[in-house]
C-alpha positions as CSV (number, residue, x, y, z in Angstrom):
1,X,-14.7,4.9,-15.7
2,X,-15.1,1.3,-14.4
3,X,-15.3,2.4,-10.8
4,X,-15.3,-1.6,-9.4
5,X,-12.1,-1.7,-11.3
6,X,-10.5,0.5,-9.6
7,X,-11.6,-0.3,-6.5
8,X,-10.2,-3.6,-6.7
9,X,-7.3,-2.6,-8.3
10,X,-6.7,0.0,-4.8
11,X,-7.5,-3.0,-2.8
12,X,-5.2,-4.9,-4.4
13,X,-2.4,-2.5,-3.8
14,X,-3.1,-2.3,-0.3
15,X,-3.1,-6.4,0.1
16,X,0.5,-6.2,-1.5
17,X,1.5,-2.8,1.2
18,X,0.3,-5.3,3.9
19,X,2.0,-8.1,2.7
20,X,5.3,-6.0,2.4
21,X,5.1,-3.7,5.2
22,X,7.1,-6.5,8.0
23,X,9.5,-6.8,5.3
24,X,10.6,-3.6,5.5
25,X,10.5,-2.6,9.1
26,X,11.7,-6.0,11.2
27,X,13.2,-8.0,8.9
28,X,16.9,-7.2,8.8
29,X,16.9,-6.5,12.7
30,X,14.5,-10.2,13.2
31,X,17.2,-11.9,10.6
32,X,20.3,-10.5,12.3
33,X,19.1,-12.2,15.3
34,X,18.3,-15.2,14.3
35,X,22.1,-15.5,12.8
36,X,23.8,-14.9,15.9
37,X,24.4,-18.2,17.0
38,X,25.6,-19.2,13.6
39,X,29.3,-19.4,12.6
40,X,30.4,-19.8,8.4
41,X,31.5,-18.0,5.9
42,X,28.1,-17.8,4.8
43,X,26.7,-16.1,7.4
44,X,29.1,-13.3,7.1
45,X,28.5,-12.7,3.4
46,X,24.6,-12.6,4.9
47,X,25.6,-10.4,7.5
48,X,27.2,-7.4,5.1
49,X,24.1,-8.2,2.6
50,X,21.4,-7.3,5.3
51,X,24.0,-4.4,6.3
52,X,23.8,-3.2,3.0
53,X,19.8,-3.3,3.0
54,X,19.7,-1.0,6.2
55,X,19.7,1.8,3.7
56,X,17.4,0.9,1.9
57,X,14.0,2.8,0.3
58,X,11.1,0.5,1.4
59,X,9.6,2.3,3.9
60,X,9.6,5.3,2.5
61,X,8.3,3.6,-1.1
62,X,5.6,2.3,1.1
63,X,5.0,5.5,2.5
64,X,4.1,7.0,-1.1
65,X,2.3,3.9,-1.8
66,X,-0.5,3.9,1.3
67,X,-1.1,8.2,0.6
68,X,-1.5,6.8,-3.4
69,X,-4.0,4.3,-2.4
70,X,-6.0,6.5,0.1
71,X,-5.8,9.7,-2.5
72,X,-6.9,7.1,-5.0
73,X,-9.7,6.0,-2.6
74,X,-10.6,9.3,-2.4
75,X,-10.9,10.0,-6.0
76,X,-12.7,6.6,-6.2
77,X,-15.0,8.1,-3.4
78,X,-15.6,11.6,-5.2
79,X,-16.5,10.0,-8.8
80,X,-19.4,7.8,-7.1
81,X,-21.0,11.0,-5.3
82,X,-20.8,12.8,-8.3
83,X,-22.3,9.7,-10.3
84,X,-24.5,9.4,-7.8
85,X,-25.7,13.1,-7.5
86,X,-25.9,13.4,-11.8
87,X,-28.6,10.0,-11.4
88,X,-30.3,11.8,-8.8
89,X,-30.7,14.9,-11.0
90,X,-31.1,13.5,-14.1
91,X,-34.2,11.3,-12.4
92,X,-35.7,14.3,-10.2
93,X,-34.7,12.9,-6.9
94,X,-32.2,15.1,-6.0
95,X,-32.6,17.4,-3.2
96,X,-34.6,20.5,-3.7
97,X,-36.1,19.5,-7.4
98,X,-39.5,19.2,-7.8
């Protein structure tokens, strides 16, 4: 198992979390009142789109996504003690071999 892989491969996925976390949480309420002041038919087609998106799954499909990254963390985490605990047997230097 390429252990560096996945590292980067977690701390990719939490970049991308980061990234989209603002999206989901203040973005519809931040847009909604930026529009108020404007007047179109645009802006009301915008209005019942970002209505629409109130409902929507982000946060809690970012939810699943941080406890994957950590539990992967800690997988990530586990497989280098145990590495690291096999090398330290396998050379003598573990604890309590002689």
């Amino acid at each position: 198992i390429n252990l560096a892989q996945m590292k980067e491969s977690i701390n990719m996925l939490e970049q991308a979390i980061a990234e989209f976390e603002p999206y989901s949480s203040d973005f519809i309420k931040e847009t909604e009142n930026s529009l108020e002041p404007m007047n179109s038919d645009f802006i009301d087609t915008l209005e019942d789109t970002l209505n629409n998106m109130r409902d929507t799954k982000a946060p809690k499909l970012l939810e699943k996504l941080k406890s994957y990254a950590q539990t992967s963390m800690g997988v990530v985490n586990e497989l280098e003690s145990v590495d690291k605990d096999i090398g330290d047997t396998m050379t003598g230097t573990a604890k309590g071999v002689k």
